[in-house]
Every structure is written in C-alpha cells, then in structure tokens.
N, C-alpha and C positions, 0 to 999 in steps of 0.2 A: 177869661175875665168876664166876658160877655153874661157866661150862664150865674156867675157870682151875683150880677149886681140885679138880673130878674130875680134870683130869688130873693133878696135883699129888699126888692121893692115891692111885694107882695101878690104877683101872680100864682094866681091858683094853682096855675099847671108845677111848677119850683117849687112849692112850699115845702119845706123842711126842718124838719123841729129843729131850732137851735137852743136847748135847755143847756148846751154847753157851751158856753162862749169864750171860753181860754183854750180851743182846738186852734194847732198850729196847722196851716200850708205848707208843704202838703202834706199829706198821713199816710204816714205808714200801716200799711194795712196788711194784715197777718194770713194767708194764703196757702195751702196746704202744708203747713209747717211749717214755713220758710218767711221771712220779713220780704217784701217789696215794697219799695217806693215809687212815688206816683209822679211823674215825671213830664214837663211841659213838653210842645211838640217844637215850638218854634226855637227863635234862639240863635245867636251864634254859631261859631266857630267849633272847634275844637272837636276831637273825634268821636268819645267816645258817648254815651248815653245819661252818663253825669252818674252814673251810680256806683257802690262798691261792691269788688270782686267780693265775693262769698267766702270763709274761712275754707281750709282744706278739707274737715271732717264733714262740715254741711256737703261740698261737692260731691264726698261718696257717698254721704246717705241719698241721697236726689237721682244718683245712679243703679242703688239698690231699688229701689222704692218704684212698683209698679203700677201705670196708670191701670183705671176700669175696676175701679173698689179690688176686688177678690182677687185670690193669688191662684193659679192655676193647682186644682187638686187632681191629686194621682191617683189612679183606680187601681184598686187590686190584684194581683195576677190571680186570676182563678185557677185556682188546684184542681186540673186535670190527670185523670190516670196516664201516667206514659204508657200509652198502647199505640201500635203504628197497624192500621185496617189497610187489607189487601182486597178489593174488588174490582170481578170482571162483569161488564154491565155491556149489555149488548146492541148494538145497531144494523143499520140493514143488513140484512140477509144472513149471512155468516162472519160477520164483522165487529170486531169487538175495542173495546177500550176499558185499560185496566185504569184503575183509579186509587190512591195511594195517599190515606190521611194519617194525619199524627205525627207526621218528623219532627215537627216545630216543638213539638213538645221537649223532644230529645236536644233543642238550641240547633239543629240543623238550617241551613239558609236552606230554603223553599229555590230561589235560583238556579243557585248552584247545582241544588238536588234534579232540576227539572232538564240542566244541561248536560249535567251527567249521564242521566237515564237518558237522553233523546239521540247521543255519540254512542251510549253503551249500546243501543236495543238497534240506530238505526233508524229511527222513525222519530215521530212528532211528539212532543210532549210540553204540557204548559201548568201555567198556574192559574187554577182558576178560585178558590176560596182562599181565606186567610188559612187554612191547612190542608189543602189538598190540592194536587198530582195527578195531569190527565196524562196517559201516557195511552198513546197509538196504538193499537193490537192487544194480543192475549199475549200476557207476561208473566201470568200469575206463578208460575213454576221456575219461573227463574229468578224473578225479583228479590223473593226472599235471602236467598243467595246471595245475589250481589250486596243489597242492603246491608248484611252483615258482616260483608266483605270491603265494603267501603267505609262504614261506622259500624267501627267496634262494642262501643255503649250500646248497640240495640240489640239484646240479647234474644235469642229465638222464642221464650216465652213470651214477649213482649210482644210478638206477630201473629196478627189474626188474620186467616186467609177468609174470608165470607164467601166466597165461590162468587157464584152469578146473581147477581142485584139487580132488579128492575132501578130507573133513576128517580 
C-alpha cells in the first residue's frame, strides 16, 4: 500500500501515467499466454496462494510449450556412401594398427563392434572417431572375413582394404 500512496502523492521517482482510472486491484496481467494474478504477500490464514487452479487443457499446453524461444531443430542425416575402409597404419618399428571406418553407417553399435574385434583378435581395440576402430596389430586379411561373418548386410563390395596408410 506504501508504494500506492507515493505515487498518488507525486514523487517523481512513482509517477505513473493514470489516463485510466477505472483499473481494478489487482490486475491480471497476461504472461506468456497464460492469465496470472497478482497477489498480496501478507495476510492470513489459509493455505493456499488465493488463486485458481488452471483449467485442464491450459495445464497441457504449459507442459508442451518450451522455455528459450526456439524449439530444438534436427540436422539432417547426411547421405554417406555405405562403404566400410580397411587400413594398416604403422608404428614403431614393425608394429601396426589396423583401423576400420564406416560401420555406423551399416547402423552397427561402434561398441559392441570394438568388443567384438578385441575377444575376436586378442588384443586391444577402441573407438576413437564418431566412425572409426582402432584395433591392435595387422588384421587386415582377416578382418574382412570376420566382418562379413558377423554382419551380413556388409557385402564384400562394400569393403575397401587401403593397405598401409600413413596417419
């Protein structure tokens, strides 16, 4: 009531155009779509907030409806050739590591694919891109084999052995 009656009484810091003077206490004021009212703080008893429950169609839409303006947009999957690349890339000395991209393309889990090859071969194998398969040693003559023998969908043309790859 305080700040009512400064501006009623004409400090500068209150003034506020009253061109309307048939405005009721308090006003409902219209906020992202929805009515709220504006509601004292003090006051009695009673439990709740003094205001009314929302109809049921308002409560789903306020459920639907996402804050931060914009609705999250979906990228395109980019149309890549299904081709799964076989290369051996070399480390010290006489030491190799085969490297194995494209599965994901075929909907293979990269995971699974990386656990498979590391129980198959014996040795170490990881994921290190979003499509490719570091796998431990020179494999490159057996892999395709397996490959094809574990997922069917990857037909032998679809396999490109590159040989030996600098990284």
């Amino acid at each position: 009531m305080a700040t009512t009656e400064n501006a009623e009484s004409g400090s500068p810091e209150n003034k506020v155009d009253r061109a309307v003077s048939d405005a009721k206490y308090p006003l409902k004021v219209l906020y992202c779509g929805g009515p709220k009212q504006e509601t004292t703080g003090g006051g009695g008893g009673g439990g709740g907030g003094g205001g009314e429950a929302p109809p049921a169609g308002e409560e789903e839409e306020k459920k639907k409806q996402k804050r931060g303006g914009r609705g999250q947009i979906k990228q395109k999957k980019k149309t890549v050739p299904q081709k799964v690349t076989i290369a051996k890339i070399p480390r010290a000395k006489k030491k190799y590591v085969t490297r194995v991209c494209g599965l994901a393309t075929f909907d293979i889990d990269l995971k699974e694919a990386q656990r498979f090859f590391a129980q198959k071969f014996s040795c170490g194998a990881s994921v290190t891109a979003e499509d490719e398969i570091i796998i431990q040693g020179d494999f490159t003559d057996d892999i395709i084999d397996v490959i094809q023998e574990k997922w069917p969908e990857v037909d032998d043309d679809s396999i490109d052995d590159l040989g030996e790859v600098k990284k």
